[in-house]
C-alpha positions as CSV (number, residue, x, y, z in Angstrom):
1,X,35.9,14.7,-34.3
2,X,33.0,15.9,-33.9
3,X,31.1,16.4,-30.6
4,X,27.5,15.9,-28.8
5,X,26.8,18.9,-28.6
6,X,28.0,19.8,-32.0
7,X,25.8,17.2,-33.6
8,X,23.1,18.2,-31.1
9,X,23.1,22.0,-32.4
10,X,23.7,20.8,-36.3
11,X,20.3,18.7,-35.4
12,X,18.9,21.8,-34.1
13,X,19.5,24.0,-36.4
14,X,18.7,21.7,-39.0
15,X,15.3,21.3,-37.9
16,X,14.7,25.2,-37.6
17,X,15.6,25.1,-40.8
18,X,13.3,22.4,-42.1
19,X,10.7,24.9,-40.8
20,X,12.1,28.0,-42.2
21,X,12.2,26.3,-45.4
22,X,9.1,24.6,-45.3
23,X,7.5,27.7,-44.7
24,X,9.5,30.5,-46.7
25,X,10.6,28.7,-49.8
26,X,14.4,27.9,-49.5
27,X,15.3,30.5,-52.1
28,X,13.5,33.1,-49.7
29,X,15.0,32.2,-46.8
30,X,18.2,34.1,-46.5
31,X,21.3,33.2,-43.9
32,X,20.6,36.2,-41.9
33,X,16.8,34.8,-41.2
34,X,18.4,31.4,-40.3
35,X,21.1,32.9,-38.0
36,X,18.6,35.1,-36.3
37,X,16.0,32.1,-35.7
38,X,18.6,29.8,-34.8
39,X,20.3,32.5,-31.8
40,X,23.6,32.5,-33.8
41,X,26.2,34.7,-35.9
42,X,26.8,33.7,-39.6
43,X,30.5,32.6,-38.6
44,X,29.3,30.1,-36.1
45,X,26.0,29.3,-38.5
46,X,28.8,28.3,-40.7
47,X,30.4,26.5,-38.4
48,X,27.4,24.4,-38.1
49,X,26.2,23.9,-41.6
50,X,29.2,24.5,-44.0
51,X,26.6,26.0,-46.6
52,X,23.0,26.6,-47.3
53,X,23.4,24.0,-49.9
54,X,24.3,21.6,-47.7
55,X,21.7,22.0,-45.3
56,X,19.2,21.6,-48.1
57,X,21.1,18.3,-48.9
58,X,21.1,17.7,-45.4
59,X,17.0,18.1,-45.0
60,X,16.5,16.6,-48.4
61,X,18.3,13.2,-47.4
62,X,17.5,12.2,-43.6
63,X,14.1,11.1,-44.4
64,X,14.6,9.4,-47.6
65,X,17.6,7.4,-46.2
66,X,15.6,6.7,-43.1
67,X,12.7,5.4,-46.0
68,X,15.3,3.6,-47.8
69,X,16.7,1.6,-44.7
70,X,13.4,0.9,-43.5
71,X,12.7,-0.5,-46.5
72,X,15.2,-2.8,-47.5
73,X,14.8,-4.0,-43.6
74,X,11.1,-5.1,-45.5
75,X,12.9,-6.5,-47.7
76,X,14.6,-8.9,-45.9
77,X,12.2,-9.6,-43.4
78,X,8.7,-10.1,-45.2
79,X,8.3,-12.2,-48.1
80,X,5.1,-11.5,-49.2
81,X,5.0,-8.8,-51.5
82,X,1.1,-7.3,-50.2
83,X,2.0,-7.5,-46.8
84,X,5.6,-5.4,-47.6
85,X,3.6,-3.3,-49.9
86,X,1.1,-2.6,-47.0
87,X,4.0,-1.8,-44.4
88,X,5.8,0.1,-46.5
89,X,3.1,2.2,-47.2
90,X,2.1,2.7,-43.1
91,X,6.1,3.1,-42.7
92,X,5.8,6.2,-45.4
93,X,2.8,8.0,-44.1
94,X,3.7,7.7,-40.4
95,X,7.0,9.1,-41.8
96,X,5.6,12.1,-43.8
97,X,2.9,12.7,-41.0
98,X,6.1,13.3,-37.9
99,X,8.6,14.9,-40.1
100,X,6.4,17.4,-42.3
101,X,8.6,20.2,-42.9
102,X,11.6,18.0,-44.0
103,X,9.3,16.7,-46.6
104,X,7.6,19.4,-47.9
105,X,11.2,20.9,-48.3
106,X,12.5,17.5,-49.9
107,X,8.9,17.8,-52.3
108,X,9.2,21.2,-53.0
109,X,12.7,22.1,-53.1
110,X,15.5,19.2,-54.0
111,X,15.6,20.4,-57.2
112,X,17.4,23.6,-56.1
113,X,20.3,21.2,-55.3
114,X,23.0,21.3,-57.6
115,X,25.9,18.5,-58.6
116,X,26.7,15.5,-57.1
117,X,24.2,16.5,-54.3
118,X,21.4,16.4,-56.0
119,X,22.8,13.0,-57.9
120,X,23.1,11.4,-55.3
121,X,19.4,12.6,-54.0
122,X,17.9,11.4,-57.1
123,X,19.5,7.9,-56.8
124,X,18.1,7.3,-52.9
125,X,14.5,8.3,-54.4
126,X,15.0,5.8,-57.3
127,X,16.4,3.4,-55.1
128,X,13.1,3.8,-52.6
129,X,11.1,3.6,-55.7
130,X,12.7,0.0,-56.8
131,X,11.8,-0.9,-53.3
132,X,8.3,-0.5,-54.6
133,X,9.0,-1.4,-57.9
134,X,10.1,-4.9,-56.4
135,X,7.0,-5.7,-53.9
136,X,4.4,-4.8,-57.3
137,X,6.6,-7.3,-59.2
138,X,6.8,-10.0,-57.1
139,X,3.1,-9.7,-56.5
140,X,2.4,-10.0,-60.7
141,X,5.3,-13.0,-60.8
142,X,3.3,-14.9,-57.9
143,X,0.1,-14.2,-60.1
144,X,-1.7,-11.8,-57.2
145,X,-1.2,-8.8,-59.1
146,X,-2.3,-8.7,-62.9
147,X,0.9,-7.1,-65.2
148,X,0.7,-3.6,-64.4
149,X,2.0,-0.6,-66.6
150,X,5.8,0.4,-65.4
151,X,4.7,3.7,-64.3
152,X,2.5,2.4,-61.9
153,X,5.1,2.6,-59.3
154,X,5.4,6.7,-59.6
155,X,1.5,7.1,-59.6
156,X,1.2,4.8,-56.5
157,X,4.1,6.9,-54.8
158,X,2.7,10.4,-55.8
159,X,-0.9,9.2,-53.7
160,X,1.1,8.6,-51.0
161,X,4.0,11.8,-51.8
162,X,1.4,14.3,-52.1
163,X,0.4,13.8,-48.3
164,X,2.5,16.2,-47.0
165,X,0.1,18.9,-47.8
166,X,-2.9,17.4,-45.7
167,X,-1.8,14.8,-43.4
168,X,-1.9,15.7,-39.8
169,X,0.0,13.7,-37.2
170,X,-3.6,14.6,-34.8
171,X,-5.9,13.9,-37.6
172,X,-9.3,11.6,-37.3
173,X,-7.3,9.0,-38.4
174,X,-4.1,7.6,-38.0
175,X,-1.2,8.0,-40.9
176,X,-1.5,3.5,-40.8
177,X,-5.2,4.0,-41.1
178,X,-5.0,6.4,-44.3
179,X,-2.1,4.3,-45.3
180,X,-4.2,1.3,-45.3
181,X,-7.1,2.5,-46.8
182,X,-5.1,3.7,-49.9
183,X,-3.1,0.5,-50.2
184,X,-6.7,-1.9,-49.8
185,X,-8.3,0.5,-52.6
186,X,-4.6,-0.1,-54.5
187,X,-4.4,-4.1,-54.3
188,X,-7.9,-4.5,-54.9
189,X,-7.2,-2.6,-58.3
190,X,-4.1,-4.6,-59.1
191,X,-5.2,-8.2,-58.0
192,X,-5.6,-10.3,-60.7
193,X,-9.3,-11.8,-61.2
């Protein structure tokens, strides 16, 4: 079983990691580097993170299942496709905007991961993309949206993906505000006339 202060030091270290990763590359960042910015020796490092692998799967992940359960809590809750499209857009960007290392590692670096790890990465970012996928086609069944080309939903996403390389959590504006000024300039483009 595991304990507090077990998980609590995982967190940690997972974090410094996020940054180490974020900042280094994850190829360039060698065990030594993390056991010297985290205080610890490579047995207990170990201890902590089983392998470098899995703390990459580890960073990758926590966001995107955090994305995914917000998401399908959209889902359930709010019918209308534009106002779920709108919320899950201020739910993404508020997201990227507090946890910018863990995405620019998930964005730059999930592809290093190997096997079922990286299976099972690529099926939680398919699965938040049918969360997408759903609102836009709801919105063209109901006759808001006009039929819109099946890539649409990767387009939309990479607008809002691509963030993590500008947004600032003490910007002008607000991650909600950017949010909803992409997603008015987006509906206005799908509605149907």
């Amino acid at each position: 079983m595991m304990t507090q202060k077990f998980l609590s030091n995982r967190d940690r270290i997972r974090g410094v990691c996020a940054e180490l990763f974020a900042n280094s590359g994850y190829h360039a960042t060698g065990i030594a580097e993390i056991s010297a910015a985290v205080g610890l020796g490579r047995g207990a490092l170990y201890h902590y993170i089983g392998s470098k692998e899995t703390l990459l799967y580890e960073i990758c992940g926590r966001q995107l299942a955090e994305m995914n359960a917000t998401a399908a809590a959209l889902a359930l809750e709010e019918p209308d496709p534009t106002i779920r499209l709108r919320e899950l857009a201020r739910s993404l960007l508020r997201n990227i905007a507090e946890h910018k290392a863990e995405w620019s590692v998930f964005f730059r670096e999930h592809g290093a991961l190997t096997g079922a790890r990286r299976d099972i990465i690529f099926a939680k970012r398919a699965e938040y993309e049918e969360h997408w996928r759903h609102a836009v086609d709801q919105a063209v069944r109901d006759g808001s949206f006009r039929p819109l080309p099946p890539l649409i939903i990767k387009g939309v996403l990479g607008m809002f993906n691509y963030s993590y390389l500008w947004l600032s959590i003490d910007g002008p504006s607000t991650p909600e505000q950017i949010a909803d000024d992409f997603i008015d300039t987006l509906i206005e483009g799908m509605r149907k006339s």
